[in-house]
PDB file as gemmi writes it, atoms N, CA and C in Angstrom:
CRYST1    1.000    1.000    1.000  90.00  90.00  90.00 P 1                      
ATOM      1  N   UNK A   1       0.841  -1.176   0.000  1.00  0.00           N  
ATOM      2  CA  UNK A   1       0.000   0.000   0.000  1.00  0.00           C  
ATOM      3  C   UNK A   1       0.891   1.247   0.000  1.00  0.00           C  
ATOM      4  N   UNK A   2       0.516   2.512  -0.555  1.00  0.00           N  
ATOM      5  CA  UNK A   2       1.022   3.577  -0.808  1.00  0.00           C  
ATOM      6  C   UNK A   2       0.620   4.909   0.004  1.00  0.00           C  
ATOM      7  N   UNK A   3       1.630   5.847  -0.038  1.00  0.00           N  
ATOM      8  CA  UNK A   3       0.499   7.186   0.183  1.00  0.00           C  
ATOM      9  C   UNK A   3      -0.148   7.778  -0.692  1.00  0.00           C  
ATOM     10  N   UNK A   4      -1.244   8.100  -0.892  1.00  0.00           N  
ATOM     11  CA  UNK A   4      -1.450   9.418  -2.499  1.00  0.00           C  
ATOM     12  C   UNK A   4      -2.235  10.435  -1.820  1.00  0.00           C  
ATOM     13  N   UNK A   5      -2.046  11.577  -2.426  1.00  0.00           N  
ATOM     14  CA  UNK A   5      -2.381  13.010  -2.381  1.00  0.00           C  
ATOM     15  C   UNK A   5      -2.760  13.269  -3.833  1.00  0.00           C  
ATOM     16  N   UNK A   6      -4.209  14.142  -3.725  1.00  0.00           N  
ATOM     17  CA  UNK A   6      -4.297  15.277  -4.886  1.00  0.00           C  
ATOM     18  C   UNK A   6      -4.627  16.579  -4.405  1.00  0.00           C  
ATOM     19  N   UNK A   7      -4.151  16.710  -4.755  1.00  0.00           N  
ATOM     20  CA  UNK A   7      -4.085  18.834  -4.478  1.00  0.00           C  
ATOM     21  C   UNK A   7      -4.038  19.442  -5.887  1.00  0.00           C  
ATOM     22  N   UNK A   8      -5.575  20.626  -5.295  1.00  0.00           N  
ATOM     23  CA  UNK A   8      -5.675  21.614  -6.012  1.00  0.00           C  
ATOM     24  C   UNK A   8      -4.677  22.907  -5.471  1.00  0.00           C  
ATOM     25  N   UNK A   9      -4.277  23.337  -6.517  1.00  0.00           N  
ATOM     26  CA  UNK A   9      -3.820  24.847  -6.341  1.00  0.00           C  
ATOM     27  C   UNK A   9      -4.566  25.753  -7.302  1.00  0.00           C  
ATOM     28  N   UNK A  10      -4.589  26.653  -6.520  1.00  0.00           N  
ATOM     29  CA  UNK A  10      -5.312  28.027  -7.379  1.00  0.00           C  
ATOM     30  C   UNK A  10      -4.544  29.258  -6.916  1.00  0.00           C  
ATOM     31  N   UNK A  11      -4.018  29.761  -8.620  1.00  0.00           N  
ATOM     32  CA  UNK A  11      -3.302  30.897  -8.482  1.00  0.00           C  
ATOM     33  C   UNK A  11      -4.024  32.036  -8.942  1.00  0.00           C  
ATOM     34  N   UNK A  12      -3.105  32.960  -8.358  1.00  0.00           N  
ATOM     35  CA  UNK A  12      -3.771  34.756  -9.098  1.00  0.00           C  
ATOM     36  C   UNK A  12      -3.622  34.123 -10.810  1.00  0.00           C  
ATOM     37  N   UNK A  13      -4.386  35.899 -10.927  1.00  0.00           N  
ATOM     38  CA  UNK A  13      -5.181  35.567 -12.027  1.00  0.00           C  
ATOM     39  C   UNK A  13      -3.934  35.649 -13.469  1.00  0.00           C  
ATOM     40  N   UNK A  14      -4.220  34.053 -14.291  1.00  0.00           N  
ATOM     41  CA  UNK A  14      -3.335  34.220 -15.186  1.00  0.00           C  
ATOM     42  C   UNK A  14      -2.063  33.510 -14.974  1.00  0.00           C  
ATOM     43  N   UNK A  15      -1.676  33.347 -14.007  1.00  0.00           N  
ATOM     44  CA  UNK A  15      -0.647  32.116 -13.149  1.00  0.00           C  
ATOM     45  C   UNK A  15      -0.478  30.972 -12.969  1.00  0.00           C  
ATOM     46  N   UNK A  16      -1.523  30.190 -13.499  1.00  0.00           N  
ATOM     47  CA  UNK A  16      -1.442  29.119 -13.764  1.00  0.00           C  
ATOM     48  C   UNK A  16      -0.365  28.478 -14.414  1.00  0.00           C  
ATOM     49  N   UNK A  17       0.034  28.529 -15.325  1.00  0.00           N  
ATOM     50  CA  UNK A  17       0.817  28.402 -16.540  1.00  0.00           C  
ATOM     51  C   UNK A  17       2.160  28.376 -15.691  1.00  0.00           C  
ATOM     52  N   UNK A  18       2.346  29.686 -15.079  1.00  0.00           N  
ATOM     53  CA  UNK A  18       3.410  29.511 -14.354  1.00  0.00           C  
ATOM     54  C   UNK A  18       3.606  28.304 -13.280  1.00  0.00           C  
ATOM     55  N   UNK A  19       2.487  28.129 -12.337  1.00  0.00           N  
ATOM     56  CA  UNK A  19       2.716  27.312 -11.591  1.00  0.00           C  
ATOM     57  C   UNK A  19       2.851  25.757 -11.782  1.00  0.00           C  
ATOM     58  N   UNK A  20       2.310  25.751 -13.396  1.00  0.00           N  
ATOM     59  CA  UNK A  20       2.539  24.406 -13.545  1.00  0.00           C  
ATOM     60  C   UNK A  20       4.101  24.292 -14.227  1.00  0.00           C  
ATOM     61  N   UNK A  21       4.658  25.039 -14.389  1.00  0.00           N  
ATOM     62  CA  UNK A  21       6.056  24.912 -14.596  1.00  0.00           C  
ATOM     63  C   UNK A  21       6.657  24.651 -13.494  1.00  0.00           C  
ATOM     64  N   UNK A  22       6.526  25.391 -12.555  1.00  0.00           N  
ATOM     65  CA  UNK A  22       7.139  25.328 -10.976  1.00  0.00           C  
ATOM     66  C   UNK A  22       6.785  23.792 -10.868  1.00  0.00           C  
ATOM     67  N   UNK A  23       5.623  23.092 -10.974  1.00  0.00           N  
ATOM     68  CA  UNK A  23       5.574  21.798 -10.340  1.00  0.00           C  
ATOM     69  C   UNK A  23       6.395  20.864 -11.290  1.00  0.00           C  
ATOM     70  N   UNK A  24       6.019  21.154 -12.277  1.00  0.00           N  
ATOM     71  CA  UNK A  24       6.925  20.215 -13.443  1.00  0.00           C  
ATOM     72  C   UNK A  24       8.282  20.137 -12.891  1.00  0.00           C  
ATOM     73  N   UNK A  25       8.960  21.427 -12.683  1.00  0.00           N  
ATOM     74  CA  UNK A  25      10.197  21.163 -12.186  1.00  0.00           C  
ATOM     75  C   UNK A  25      10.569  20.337 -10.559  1.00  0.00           C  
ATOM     76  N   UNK A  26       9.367  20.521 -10.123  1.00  0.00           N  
ATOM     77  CA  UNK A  26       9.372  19.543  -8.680  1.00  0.00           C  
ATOM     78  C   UNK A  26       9.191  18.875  -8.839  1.00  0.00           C  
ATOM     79  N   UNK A  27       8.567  17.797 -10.126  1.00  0.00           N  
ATOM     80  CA  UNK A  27       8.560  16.816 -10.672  1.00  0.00           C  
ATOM     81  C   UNK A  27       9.773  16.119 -11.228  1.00  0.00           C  
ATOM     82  N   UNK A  28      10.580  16.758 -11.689  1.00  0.00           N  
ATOM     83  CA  UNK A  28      12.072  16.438 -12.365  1.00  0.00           C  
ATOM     84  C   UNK A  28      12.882  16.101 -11.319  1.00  0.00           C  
ATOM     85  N   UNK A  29      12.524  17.170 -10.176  1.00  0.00           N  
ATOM     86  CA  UNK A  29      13.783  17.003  -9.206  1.00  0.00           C  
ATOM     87  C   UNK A  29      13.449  15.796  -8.477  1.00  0.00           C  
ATOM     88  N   UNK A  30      12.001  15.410  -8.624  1.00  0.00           N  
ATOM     89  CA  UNK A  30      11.780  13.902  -7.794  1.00  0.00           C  
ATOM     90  C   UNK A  30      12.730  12.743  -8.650  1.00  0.00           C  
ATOM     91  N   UNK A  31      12.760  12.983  -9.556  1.00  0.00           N  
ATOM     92  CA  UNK A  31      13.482  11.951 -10.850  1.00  0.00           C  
ATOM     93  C   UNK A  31      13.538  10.499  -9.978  1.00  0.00           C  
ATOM     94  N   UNK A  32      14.811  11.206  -9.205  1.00  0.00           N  
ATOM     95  CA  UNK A  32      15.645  10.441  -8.355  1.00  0.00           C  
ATOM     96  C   UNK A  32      15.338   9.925  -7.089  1.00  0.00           C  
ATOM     97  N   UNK A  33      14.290   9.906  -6.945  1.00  0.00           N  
ATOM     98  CA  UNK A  33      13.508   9.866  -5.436  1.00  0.00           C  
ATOM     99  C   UNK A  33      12.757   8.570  -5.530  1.00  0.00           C  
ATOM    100  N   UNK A  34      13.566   7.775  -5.391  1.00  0.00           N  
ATOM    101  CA  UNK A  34      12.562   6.307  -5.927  1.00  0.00           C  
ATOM    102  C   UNK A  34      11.180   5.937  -4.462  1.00  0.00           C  
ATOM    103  N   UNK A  35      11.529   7.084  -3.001  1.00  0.00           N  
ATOM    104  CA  UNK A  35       9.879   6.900  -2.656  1.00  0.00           C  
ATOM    105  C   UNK A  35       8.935   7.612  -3.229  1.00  0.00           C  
ATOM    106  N   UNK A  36       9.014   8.103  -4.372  1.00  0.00           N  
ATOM    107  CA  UNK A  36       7.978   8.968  -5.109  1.00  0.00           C  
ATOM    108  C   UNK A  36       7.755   8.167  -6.041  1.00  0.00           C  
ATOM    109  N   UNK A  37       6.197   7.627  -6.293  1.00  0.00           N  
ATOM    110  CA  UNK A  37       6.096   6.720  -6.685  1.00  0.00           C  
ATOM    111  C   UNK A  37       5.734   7.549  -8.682  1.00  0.00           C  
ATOM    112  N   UNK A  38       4.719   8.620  -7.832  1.00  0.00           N  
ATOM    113  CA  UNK A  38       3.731   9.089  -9.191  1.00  0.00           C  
ATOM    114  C   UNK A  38       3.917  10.959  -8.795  1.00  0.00           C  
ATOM    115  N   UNK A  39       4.285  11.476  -9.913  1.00  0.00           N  
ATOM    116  CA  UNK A  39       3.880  12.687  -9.415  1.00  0.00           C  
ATOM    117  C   UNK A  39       3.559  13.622 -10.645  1.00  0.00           C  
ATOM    118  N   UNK A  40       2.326  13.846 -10.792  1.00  0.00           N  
ATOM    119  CA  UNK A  40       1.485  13.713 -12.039  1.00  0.00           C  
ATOM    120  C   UNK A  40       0.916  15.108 -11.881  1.00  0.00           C  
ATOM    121  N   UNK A  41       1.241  16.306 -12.734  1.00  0.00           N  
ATOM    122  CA  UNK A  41       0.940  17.775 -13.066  1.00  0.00           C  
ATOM    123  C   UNK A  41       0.074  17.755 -14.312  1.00  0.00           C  
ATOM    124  N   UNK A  42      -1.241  18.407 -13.467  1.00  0.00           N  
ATOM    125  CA  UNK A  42      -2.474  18.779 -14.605  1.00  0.00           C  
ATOM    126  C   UNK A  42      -3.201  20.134 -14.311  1.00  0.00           C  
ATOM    127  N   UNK A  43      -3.857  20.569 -15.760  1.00  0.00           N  
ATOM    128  CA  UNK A  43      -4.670  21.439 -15.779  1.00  0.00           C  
ATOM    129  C   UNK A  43      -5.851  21.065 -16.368  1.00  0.00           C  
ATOM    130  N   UNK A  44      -6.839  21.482 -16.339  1.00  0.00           N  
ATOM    131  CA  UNK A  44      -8.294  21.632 -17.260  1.00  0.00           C  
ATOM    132  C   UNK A  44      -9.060  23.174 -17.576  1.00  0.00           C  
ATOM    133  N   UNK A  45     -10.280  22.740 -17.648  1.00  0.00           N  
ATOM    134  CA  UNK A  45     -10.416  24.345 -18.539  1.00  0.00           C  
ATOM    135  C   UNK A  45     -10.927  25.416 -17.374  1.00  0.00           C  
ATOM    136  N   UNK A  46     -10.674  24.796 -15.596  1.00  0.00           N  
ATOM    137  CA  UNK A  46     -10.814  26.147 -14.814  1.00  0.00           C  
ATOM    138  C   UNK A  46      -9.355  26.772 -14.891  1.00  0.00           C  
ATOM    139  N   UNK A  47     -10.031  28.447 -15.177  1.00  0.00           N  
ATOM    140  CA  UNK A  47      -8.830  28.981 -15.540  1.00  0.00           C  
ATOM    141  C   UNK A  47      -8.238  28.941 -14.360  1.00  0.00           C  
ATOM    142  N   UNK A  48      -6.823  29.168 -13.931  1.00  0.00           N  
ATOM    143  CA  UNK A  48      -5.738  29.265 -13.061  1.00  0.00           C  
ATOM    144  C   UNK A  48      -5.667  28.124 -11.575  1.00  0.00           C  
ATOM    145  N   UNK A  49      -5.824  26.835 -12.048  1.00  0.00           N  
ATOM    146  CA  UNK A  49      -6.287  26.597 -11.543  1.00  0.00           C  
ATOM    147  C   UNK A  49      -5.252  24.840 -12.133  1.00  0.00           C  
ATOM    148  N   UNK A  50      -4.374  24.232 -11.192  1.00  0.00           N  
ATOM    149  CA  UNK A  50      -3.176  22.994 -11.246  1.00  0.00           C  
ATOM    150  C   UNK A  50      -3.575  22.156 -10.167  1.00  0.00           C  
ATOM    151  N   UNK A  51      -3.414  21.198 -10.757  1.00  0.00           N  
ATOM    152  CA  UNK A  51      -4.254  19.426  -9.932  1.00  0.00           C  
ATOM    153  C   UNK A  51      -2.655  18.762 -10.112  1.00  0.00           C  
ATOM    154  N   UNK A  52      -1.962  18.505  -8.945  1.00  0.00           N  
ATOM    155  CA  UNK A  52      -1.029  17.277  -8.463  1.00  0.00           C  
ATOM    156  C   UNK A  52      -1.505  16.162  -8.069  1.00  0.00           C  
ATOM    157  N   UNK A  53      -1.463  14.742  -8.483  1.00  0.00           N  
ATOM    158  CA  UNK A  53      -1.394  13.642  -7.911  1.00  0.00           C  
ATOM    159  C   UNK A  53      -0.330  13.327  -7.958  1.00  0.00           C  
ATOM    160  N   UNK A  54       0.020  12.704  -6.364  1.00  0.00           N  
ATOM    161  CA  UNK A  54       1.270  12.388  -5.906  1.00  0.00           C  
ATOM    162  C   UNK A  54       1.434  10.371  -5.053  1.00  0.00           C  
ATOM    163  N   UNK A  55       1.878  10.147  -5.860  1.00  0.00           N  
ATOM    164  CA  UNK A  55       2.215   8.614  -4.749  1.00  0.00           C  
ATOM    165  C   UNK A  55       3.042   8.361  -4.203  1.00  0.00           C  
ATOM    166  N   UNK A  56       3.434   7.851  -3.126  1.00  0.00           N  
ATOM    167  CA  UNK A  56       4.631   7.902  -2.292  1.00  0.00           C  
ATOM    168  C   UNK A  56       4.730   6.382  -1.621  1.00  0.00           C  
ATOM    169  N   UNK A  57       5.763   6.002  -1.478  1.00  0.00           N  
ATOM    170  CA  UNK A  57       6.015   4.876  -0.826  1.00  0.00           C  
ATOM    171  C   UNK A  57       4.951   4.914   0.949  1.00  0.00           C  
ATOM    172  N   UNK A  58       5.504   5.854   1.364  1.00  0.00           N  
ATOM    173  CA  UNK A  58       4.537   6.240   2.858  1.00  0.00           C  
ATOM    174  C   UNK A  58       4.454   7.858   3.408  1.00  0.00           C  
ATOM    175  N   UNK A  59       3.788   8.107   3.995  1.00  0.00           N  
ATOM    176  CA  UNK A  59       3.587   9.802   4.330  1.00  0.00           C  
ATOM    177  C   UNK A  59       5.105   9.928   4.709  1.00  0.00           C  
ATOM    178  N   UNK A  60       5.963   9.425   5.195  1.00  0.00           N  
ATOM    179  CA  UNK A  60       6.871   9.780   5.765  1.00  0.00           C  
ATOM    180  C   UNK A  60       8.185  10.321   4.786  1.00  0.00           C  
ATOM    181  N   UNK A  61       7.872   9.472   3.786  1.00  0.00           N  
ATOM    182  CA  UNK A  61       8.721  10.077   2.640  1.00  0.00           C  
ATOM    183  C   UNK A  61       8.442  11.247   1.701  1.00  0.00           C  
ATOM    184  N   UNK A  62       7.035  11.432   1.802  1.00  0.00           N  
ATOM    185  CA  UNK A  62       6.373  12.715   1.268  1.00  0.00           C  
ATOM    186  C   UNK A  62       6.699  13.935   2.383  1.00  0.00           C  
ATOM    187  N   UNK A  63       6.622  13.381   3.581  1.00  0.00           N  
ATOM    188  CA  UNK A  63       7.310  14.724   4.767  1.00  0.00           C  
ATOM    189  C   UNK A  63       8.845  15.314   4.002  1.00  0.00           C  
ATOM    190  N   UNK A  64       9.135  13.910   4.051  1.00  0.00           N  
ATOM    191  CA  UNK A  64      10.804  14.385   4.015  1.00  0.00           C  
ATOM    192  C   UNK A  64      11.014  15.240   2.127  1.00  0.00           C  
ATOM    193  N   UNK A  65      10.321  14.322   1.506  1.00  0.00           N  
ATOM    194  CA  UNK A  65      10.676  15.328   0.554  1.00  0.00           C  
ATOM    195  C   UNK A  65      10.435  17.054   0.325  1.00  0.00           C  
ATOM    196  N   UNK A  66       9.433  17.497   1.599  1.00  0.00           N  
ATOM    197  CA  UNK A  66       8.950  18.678   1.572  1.00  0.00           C  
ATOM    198  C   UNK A  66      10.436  19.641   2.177  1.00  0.00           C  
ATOM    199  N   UNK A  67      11.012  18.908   2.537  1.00  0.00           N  
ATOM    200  CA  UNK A  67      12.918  19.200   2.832  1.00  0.00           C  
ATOM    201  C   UNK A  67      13.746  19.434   2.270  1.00  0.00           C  
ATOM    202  N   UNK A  68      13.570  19.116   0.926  1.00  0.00           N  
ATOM    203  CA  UNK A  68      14.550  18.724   0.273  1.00  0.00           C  
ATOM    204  C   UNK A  68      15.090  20.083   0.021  1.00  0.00           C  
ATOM    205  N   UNK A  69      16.179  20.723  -0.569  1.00  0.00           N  
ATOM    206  CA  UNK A  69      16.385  21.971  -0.937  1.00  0.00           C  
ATOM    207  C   UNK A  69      15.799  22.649  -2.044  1.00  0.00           C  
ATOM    208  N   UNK A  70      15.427  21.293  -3.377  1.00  0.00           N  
ATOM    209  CA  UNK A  70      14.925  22.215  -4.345  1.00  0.00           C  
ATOM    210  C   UNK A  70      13.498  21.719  -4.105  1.00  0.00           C  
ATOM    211  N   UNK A  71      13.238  21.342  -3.294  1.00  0.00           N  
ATOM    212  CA  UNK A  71      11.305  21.441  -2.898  1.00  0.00           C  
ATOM    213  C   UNK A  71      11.209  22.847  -1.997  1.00  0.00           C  
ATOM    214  N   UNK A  72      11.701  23.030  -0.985  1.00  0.00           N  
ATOM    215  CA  UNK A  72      11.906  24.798  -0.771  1.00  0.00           C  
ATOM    216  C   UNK A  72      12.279  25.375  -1.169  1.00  0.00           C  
ATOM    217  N   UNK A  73      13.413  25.847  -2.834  1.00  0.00           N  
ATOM    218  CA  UNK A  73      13.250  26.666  -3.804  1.00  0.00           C  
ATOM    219  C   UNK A  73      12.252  26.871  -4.519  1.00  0.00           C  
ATOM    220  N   UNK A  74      11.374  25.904  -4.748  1.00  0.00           N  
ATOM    221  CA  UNK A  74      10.299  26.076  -5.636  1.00  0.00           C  
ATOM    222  C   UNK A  74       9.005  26.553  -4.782  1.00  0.00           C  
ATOM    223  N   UNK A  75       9.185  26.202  -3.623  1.00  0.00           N  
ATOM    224  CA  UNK A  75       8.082  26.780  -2.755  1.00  0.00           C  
ATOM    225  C   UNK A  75       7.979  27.965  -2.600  1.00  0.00           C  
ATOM    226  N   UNK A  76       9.543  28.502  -2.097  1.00  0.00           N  
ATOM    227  CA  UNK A  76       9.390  30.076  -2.134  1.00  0.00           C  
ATOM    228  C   UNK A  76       9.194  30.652  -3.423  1.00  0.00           C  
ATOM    229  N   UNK A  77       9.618  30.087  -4.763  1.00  0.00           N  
ATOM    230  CA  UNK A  77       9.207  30.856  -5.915  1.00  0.00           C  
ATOM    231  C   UNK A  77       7.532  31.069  -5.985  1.00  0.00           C  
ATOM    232  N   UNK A  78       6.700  29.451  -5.708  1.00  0.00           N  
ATOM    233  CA  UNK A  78       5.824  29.311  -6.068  1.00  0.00           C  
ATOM    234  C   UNK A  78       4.618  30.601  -4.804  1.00  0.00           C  
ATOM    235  N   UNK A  79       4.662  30.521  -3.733  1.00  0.00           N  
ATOM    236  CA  UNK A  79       4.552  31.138  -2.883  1.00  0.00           C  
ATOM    237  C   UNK A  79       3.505  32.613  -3.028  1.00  0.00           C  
ATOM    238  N   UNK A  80       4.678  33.199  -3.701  1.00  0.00           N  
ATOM    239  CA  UNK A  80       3.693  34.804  -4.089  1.00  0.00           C  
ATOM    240  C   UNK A  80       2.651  34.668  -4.927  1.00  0.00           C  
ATOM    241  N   UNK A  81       2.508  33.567  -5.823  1.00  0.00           N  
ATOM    242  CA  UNK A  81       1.477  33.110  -6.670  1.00  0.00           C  
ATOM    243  C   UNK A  81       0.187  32.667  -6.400  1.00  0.00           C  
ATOM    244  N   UNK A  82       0.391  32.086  -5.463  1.00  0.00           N  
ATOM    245  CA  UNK A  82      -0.821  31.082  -4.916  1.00  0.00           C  
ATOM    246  C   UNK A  82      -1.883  31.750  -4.515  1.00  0.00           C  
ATOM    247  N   UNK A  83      -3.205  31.628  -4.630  1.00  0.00           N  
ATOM    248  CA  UNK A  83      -4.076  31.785  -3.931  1.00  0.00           C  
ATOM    249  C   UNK A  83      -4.701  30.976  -2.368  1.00  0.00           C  
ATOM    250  N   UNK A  84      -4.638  29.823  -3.236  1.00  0.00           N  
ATOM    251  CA  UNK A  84      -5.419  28.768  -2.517  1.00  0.00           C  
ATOM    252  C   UNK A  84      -4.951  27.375  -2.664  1.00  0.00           C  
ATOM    253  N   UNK A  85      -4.421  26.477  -1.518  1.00  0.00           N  
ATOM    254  CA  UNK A  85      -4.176  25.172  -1.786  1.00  0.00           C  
ATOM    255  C   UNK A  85      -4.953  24.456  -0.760  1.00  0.00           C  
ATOM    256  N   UNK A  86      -5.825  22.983  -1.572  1.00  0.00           N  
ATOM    257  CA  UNK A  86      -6.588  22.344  -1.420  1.00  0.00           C  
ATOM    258  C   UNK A  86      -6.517  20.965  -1.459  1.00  0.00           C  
ATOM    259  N   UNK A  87      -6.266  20.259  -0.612  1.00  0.00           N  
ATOM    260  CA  UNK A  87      -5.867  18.999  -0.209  1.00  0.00           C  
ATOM    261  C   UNK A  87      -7.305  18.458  -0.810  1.00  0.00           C  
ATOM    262  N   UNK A  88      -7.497  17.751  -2.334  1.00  0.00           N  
ATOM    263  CA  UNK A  88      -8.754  17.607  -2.148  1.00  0.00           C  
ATOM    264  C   UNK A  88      -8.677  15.711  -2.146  1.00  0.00           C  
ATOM    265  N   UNK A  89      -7.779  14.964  -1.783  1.00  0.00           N  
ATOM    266  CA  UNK A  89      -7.915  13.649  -1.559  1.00  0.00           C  
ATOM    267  C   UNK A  89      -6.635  13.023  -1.031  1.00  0.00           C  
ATOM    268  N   UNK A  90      -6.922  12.287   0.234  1.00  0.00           N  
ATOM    269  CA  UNK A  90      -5.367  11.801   0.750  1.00  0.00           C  
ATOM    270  C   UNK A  90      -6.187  10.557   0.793  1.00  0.00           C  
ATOM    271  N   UNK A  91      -5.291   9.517   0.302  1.00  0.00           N  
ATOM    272  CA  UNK A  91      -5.599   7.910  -0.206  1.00  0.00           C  
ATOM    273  C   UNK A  91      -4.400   6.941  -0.183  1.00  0.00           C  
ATOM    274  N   UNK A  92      -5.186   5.344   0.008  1.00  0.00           N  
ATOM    275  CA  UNK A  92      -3.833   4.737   0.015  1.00  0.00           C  
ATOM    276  C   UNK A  92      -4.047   3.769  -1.080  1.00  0.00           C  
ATOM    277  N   UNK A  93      -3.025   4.481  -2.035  1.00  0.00           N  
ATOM    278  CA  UNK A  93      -3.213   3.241  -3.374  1.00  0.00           C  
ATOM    279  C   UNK A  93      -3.288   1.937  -2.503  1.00  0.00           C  
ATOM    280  N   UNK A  94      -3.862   1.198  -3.690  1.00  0.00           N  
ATOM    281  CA  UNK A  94      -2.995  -0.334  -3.518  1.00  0.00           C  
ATOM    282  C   UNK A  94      -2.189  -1.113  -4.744  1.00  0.00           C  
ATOM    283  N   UNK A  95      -1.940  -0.051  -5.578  1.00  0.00           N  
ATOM    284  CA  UNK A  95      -1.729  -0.654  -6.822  1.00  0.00           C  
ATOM    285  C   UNK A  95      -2.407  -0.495  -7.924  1.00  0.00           C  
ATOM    286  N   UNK A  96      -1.719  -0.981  -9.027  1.00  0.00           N  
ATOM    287  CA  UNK A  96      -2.204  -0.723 -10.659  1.00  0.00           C  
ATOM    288  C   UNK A  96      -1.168  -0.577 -11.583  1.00  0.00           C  
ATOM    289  N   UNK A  97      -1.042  -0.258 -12.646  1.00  0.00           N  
ATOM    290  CA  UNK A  97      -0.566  -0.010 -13.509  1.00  0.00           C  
ATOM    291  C   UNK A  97       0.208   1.135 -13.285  1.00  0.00           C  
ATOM    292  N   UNK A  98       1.609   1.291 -13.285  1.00  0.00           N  
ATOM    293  CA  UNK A  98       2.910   2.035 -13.125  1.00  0.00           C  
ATOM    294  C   UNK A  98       3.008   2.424 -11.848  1.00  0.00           C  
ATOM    295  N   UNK A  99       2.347   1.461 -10.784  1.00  0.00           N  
ATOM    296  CA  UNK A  99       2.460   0.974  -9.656  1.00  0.00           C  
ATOM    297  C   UNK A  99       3.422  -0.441  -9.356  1.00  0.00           C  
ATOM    298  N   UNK A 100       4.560  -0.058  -8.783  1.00  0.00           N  
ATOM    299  CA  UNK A 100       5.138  -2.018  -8.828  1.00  0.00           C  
ATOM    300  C   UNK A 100       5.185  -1.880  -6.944  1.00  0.00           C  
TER     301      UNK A 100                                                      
END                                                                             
């Protein structure tokens, strides 16, 4: 069994775009983070408005990655942007497809 998170973010107006770059790149820097199982950056047609799903081996490795140095570079970039962040599902996979 896994951890997963989806979180909404909602940025000022028009920021979107930006913030999904910011996550993309918190996405890259997971590369190497083999307790990160899934970490999956989306938009749809509400404007300004970025959906993360995240899988993790266990909450404890999702703590620690909130440590990392370039997960607090991107935080403080991301930061002045934000409106609103919304934990809208904490779940425990059990598996599937690009799940091992």
């Amino acid at each position: 069994m896994y951890y997963g998170l989806l979180t909404k973010f909602t940025t000022q107006l028009g920021a979107g775009n930006r913030l999904a770059e910011l996550l993309l790149e918190a996405a890259s820097s997971l590369e190497h983070v083999t307790d990160c199982r899934q970490y999956v950056v989306s938009m749809n047609d509400e404007p300004d408005t970025v959906m993360v799903r995240e899988i993790w081996t266990d909450q404890a490795a999702h703590m620690a990655s909130l440590q990392l140095p370039a997960t607090q570079k991107l935080i403080e970039q991301a930061r002045p942007i934000l409106l609103h962040v919304e934990r809208v599902l904490e779940d425990q996979p059990h598996g599937g497809k690009g799940l091992k």
